[in-house]
MIDREN-883439 format. One record per atom (N, C-alpha, C): residue number from 0; x, y, z; atom name. Coordinates in steps of 0.1 Angstrom, whole numbers, plus 2048, in hexadecimal, padded with zeros to 3 digits. Example, Ala and Ser with C-alpha at 12.3 -4.5 7.8 and 13.67 -1.06 7.14 Angstrom:
2
+-----+-----+-----+-----+-------+
: num :  xx :  yy :  zz : atome :
+-----+-----+-----+-----+-------+
:   0 : 884 : 7C7 : 84E :     N :
:   0 : 87B : 7D3 : 84E :    CA :
:   0 : 884 : 7DF : 84E :     C :
:   1 : 880 : 7EA : 847 :     N :
:   1 : 889 : 7F5 : 847 :    CA :
:   1 : 881 : 800 : 84F :     C :
+-----+-----+-----+-----+-------+
This chain:
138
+-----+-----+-----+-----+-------+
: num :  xx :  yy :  zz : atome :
+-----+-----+-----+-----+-------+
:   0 : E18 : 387 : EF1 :     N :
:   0 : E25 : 387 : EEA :    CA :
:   0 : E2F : 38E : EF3 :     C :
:   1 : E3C : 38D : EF1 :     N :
:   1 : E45 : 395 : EF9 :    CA :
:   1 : E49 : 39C : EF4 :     C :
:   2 : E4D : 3A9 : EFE :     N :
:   2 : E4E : 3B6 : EFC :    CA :
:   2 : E63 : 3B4 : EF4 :     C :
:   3 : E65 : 3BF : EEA :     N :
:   3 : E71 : 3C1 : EE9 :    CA :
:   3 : E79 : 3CB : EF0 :     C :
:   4 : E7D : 3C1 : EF9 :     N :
:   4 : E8A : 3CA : F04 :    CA :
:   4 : E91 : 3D4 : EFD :     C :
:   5 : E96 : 3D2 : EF4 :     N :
:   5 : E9C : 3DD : EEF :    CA :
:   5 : E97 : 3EA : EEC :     C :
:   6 : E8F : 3E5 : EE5 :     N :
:   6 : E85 : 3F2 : EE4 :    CA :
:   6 : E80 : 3F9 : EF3 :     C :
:   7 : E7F : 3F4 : EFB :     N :
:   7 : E7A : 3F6 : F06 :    CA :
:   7 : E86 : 3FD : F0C :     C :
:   8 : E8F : 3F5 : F0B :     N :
:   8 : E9A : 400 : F10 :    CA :
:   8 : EA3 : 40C : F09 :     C :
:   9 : EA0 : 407 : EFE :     N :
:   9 : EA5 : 416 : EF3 :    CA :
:   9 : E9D : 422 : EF7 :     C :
:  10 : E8D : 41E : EF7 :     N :
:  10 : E82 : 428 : EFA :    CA :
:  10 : E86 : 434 : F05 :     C :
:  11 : E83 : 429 : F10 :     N :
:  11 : E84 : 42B : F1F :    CA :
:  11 : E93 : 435 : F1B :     C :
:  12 : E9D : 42E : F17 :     N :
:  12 : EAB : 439 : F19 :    CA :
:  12 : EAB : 447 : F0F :     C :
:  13 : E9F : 446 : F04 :     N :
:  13 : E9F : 455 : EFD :    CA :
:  13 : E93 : 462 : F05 :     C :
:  14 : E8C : 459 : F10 :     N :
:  14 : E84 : 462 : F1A :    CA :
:  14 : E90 : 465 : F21 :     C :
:  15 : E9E : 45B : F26 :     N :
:  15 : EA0 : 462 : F33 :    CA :
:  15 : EA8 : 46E : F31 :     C :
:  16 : EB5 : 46A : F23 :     N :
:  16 : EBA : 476 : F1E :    CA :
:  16 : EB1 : 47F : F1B :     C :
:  17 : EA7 : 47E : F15 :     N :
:  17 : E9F : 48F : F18 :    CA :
:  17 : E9A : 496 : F23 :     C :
:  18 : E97 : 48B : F2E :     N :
:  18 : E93 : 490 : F3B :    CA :
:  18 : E9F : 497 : F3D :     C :
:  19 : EAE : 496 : F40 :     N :
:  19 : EB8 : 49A : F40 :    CA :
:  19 : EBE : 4A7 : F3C :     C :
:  20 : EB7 : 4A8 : F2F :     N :
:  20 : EBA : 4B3 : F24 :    CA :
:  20 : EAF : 4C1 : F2C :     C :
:  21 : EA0 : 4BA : F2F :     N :
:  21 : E98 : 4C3 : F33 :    CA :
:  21 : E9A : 4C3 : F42 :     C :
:  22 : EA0 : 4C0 : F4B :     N :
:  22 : EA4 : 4C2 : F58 :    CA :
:  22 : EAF : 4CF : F59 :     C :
:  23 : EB9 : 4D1 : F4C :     N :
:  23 : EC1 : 4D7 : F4B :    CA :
:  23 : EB7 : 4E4 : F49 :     C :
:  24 : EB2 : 4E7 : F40 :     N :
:  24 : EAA : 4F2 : F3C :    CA :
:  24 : EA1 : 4F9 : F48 :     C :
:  25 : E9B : 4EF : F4E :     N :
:  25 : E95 : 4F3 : F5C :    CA :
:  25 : E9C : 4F9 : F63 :     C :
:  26 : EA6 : 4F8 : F66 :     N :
:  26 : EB3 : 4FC : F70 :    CA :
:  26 : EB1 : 50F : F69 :     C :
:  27 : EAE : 512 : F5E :     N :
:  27 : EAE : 51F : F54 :    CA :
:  27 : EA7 : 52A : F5D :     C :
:  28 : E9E : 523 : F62 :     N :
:  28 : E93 : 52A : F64 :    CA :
:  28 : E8A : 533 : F58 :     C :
:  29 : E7C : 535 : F5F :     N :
:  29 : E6E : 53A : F58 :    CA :
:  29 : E74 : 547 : F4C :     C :
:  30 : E7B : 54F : F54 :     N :
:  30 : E7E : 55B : F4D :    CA :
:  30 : E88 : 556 : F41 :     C :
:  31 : E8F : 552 : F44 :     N :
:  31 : E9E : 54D : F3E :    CA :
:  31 : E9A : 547 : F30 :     C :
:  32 : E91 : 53C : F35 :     N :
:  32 : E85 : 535 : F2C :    CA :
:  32 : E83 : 53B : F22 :     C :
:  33 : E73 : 547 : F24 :     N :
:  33 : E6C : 54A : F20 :    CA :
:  33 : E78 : 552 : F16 :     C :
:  34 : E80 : 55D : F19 :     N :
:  34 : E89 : 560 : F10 :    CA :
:  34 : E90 : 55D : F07 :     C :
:  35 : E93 : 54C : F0B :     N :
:  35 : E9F : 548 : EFE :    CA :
:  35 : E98 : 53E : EF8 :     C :
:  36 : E96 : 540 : EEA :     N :
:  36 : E91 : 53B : EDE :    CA :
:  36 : E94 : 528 : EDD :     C :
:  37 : EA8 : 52C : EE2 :     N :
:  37 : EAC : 51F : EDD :    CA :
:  37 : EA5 : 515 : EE9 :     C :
:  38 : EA7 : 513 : EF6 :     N :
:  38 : EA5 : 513 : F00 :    CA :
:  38 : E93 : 50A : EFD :     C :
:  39 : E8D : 513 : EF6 :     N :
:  39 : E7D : 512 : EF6 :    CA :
:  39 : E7D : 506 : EEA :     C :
:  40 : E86 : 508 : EDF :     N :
:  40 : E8A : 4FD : ED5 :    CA :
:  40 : E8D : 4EB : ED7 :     C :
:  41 : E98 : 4F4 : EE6 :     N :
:  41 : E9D : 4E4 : EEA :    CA :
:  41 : E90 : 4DC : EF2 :     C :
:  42 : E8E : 4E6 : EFC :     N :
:  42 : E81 : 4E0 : F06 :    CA :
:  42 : E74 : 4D9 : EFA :     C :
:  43 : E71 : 4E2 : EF1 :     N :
:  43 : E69 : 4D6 : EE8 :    CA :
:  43 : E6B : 4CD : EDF :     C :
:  44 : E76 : 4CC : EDE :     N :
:  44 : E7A : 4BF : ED5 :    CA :
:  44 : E7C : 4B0 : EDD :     C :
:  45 : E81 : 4B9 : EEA :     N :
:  45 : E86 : 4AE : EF2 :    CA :
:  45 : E76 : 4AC : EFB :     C :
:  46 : E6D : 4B1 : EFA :     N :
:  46 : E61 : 4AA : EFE :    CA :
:  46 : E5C : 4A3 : EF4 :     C :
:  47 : E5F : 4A7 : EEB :     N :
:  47 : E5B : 4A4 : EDA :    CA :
:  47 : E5D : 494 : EDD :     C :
:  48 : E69 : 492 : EDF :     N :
:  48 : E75 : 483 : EDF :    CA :
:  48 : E6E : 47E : EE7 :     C :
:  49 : E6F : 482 : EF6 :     N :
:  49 : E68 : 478 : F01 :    CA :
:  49 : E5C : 476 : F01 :     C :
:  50 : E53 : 47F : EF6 :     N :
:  50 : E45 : 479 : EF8 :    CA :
:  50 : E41 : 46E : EEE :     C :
:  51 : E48 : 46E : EDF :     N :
:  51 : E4C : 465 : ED8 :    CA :
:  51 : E54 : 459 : EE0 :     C :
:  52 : E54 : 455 : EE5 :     N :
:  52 : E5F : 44E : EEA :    CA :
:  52 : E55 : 446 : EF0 :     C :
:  53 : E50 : 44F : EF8 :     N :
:  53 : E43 : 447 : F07 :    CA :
:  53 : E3A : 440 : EFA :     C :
:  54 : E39 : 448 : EF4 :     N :
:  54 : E27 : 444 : EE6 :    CA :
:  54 : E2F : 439 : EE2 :     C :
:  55 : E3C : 435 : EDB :     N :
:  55 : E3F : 428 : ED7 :    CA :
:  55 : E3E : 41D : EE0 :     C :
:  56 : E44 : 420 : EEA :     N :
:  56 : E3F : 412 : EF6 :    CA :
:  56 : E33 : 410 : EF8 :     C :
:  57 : E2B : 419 : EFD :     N :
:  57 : E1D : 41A : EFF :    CA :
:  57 : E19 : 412 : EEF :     C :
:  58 : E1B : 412 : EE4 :     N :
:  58 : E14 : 40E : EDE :    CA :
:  58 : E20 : 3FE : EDB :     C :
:  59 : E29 : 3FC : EDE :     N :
:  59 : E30 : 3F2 : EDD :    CA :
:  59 : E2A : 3E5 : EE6 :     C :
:  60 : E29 : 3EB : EF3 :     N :
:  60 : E20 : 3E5 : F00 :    CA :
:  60 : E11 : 3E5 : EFC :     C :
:  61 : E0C : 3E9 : EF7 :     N :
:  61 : DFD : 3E4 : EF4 :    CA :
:  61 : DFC : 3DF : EE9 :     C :
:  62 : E06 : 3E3 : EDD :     N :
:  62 : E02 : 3D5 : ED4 :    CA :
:  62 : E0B : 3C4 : ED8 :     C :
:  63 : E15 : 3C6 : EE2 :     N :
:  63 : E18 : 3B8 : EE1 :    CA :
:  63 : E12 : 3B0 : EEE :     C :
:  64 : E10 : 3BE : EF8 :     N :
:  64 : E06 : 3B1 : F06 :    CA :
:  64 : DFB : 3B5 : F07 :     C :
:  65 : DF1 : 3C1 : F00 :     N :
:  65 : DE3 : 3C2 : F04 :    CA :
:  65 : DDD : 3B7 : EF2 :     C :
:  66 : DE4 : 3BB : EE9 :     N :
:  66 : DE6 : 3B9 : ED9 :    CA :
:  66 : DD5 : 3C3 : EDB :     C :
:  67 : DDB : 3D0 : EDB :     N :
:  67 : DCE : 3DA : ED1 :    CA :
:  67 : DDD : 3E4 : ED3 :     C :
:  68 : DD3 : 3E8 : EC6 :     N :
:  68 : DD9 : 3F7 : EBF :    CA :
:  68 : DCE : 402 : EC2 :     C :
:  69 : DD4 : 40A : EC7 :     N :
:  69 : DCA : 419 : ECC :    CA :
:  69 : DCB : 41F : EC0 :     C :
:  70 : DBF : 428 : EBB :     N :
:  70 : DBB : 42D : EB3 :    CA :
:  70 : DC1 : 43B : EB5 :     C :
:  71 : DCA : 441 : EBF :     N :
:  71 : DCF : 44C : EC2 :    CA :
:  71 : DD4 : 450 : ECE :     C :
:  72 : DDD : 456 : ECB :     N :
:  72 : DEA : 456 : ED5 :    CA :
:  72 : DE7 : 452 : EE6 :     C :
:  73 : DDB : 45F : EEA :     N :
:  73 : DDC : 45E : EF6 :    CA :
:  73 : DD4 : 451 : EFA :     C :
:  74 : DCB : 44E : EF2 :     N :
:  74 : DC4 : 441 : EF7 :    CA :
:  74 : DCD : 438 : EFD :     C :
:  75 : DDE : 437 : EF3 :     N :
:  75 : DE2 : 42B : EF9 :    CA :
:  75 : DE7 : 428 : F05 :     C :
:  76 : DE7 : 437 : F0D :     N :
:  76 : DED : 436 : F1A :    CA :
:  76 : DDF : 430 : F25 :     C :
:  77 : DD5 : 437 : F1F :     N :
:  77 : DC6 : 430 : F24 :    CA :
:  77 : DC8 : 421 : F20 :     C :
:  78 : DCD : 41B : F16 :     N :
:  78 : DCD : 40B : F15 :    CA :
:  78 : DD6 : 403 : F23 :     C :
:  79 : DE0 : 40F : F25 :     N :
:  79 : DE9 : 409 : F2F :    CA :
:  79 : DE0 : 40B : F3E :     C :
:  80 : DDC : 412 : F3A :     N :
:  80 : DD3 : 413 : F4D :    CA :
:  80 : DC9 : 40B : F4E :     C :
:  81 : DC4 : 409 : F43 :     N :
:  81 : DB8 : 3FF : F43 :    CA :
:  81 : DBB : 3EE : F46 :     C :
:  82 : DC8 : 3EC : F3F :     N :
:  82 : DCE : 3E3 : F42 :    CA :
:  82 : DD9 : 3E3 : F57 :     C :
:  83 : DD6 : 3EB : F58 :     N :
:  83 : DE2 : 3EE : F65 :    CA :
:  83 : DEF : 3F0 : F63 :     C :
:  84 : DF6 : 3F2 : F59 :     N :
:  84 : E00 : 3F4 : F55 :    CA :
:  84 : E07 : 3FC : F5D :     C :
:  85 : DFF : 40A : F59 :     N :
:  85 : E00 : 41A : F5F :    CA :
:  85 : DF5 : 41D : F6B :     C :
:  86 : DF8 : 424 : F76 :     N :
:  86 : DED : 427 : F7A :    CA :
:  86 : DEB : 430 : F76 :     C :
:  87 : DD9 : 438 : F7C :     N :
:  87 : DCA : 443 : F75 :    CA :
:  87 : DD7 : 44F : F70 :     C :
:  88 : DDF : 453 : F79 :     N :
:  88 : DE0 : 462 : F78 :    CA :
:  88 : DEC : 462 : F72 :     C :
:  89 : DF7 : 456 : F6F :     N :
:  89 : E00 : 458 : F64 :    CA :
:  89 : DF8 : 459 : F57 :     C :
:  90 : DEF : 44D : F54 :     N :
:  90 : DEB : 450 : F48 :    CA :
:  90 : DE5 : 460 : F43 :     C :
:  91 : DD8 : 461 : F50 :     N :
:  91 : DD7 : 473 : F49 :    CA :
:  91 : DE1 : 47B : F49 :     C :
:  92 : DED : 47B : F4D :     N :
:  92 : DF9 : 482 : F4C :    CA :
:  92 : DFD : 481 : F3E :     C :
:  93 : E02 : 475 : F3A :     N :
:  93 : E07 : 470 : F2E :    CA :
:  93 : DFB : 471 : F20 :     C :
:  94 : DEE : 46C : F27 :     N :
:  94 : DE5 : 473 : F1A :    CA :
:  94 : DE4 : 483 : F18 :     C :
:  95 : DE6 : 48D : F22 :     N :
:  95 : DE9 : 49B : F1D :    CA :
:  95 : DF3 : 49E : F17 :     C :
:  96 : E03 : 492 : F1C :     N :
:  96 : E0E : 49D : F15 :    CA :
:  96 : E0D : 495 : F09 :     C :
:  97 : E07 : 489 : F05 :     N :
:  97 : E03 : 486 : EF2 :    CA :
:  97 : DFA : 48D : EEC :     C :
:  98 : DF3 : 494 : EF1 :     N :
:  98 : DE8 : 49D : EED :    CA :
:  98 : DF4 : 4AC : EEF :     C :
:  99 : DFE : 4B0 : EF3 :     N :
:  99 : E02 : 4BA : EF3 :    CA :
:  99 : E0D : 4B8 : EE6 :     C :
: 100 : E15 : 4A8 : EE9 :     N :
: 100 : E1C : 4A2 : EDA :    CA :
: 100 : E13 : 4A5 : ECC :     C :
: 101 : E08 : 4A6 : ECC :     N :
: 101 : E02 : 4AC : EC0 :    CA :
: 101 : E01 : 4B8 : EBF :     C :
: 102 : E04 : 4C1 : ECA :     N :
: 102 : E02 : 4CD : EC7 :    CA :
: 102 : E12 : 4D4 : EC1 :     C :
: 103 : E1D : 4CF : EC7 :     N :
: 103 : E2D : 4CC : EBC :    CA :
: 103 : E2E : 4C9 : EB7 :     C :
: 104 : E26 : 4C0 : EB0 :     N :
: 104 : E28 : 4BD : EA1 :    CA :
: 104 : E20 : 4C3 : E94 :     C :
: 105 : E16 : 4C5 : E9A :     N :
: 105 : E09 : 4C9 : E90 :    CA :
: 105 : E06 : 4D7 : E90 :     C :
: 106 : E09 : 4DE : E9B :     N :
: 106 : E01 : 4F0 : E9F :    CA :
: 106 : E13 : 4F1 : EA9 :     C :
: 107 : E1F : 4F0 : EA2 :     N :
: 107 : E27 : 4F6 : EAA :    CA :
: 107 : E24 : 508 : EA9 :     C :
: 108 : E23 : 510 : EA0 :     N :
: 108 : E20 : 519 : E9F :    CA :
: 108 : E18 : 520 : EAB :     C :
: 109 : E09 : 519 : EB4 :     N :
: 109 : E07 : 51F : EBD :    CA :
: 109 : E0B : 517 : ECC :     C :
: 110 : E18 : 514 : ECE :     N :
: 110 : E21 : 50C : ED9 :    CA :
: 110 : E23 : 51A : EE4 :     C :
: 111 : E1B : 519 : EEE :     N :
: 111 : E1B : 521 : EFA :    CA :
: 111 : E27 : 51D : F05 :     C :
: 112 : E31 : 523 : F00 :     N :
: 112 : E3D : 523 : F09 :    CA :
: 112 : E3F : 523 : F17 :     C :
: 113 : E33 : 528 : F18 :     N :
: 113 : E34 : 527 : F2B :    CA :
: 113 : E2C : 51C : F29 :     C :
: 114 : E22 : 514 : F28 :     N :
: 114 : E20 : 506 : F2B :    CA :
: 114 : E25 : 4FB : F26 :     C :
: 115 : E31 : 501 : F21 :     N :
: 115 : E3E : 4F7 : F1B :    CA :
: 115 : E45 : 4F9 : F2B :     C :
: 116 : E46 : 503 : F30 :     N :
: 116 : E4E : 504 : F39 :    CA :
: 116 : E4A : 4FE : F48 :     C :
: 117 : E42 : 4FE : F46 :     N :
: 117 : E39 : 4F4 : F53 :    CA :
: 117 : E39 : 4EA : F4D :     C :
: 118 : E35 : 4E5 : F46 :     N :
: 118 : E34 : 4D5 : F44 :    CA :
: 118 : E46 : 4CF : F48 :     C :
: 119 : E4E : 4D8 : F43 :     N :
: 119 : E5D : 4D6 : F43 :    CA :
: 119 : E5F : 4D6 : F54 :     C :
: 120 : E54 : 4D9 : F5E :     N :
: 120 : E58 : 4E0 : F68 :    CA :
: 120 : E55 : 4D5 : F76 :     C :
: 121 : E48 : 4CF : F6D :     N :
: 121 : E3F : 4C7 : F76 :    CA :
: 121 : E38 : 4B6 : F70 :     C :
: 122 : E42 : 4B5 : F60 :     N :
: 122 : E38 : 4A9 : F5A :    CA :
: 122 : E3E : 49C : F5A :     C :
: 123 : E54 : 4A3 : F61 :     N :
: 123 : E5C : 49D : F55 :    CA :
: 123 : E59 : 48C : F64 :     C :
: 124 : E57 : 48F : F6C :     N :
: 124 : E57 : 485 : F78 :    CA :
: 124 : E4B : 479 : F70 :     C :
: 125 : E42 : 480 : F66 :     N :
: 125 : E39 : 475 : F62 :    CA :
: 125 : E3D : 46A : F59 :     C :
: 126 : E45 : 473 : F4E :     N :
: 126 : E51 : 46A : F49 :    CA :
: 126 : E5B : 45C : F50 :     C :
: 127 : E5F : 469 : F5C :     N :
: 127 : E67 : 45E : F63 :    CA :
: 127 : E64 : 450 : F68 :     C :
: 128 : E56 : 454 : F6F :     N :
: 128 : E4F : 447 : F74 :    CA :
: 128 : E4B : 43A : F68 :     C :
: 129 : E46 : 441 : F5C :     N :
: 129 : E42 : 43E : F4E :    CA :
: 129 : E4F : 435 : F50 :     C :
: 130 : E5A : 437 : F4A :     N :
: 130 : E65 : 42F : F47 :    CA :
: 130 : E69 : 424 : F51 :     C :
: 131 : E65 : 426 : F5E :     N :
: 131 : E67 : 41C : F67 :    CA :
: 131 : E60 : 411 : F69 :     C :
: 132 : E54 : 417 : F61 :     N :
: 132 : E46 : 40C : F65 :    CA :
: 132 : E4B : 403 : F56 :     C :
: 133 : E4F : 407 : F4B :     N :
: 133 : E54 : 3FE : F40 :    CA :
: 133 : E60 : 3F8 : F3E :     C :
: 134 : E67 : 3FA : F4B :     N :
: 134 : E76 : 3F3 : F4A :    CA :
: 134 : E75 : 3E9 : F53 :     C :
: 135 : E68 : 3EB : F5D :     N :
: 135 : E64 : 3DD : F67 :    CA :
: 135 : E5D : 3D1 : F5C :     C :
: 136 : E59 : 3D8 : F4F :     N :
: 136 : E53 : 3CA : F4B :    CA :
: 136 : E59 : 3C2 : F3C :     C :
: 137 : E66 : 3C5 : F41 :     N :
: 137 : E70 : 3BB : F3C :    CA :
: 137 : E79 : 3B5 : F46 :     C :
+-----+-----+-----+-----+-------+
């Protein structure tokens, strides 16, 4: 079946404005971070957005060209590597930060700020690639 461009490209453009938003915050630095509340607010919502964002494609792309539905989030980036979509070390990238997207939705309460701030520091490039590899396949 063919994939909907639009959606592909709506997606792809709500990762990049957040990459954007979290490149801004990086600029903060660790201390800066770790001390402002709002700052720690924005950084997770807006990982919040771009990991939702990746999990819709990822599952928009395996149900219309692999046609399976993963039984859970991170599997579906494993469906893309299994297929060659993604290569090995995007997907384990992208299966940790959906396994970390459950930890902001479900256990925000124990959200470790400084590995909010690393992932903000060193993950957003996975994203980036993510979006490029899904805008080649329209």
């Amino acid at each position: 079946m063919k994939l909907n461009s639009e959606i592909v490209r709506t997606r792809c453009q709500e990762i990049k404005e957040s990459i954007t938003r979290l490149e801004e915050i990086r600029k903060q630095g660790k201390t800066r971070f770790l001390e402002n509340q709002d700052l720690q607010d924005i950084a997770c919502y807006r990982l919040l957005v771009a990991i939702e964002a990746a999990l819709n494609l990822c599952y928009h792309i395996a149900a219309k060209q692999l046609r399976k539905v993963p039984d859970e989030y991170a599997q579906c980036f494993q469906l893309l590597e299994e297929a060659r979509i993604i290569p090995s070390h995007l997907s384990e990238n992208l299966q940790r930060m959906a396994r970390f997207r459950n930890l902001l939705v479900h256990m925000y309460w124990k959200i470790d700020y400084e590995q909010v701030f690393v992932i903000v520091h060193k993950d957003l490039e996975d994203l980036n690639q993510f979006t490029k590899i899904m805008a080649e396949l329209i």
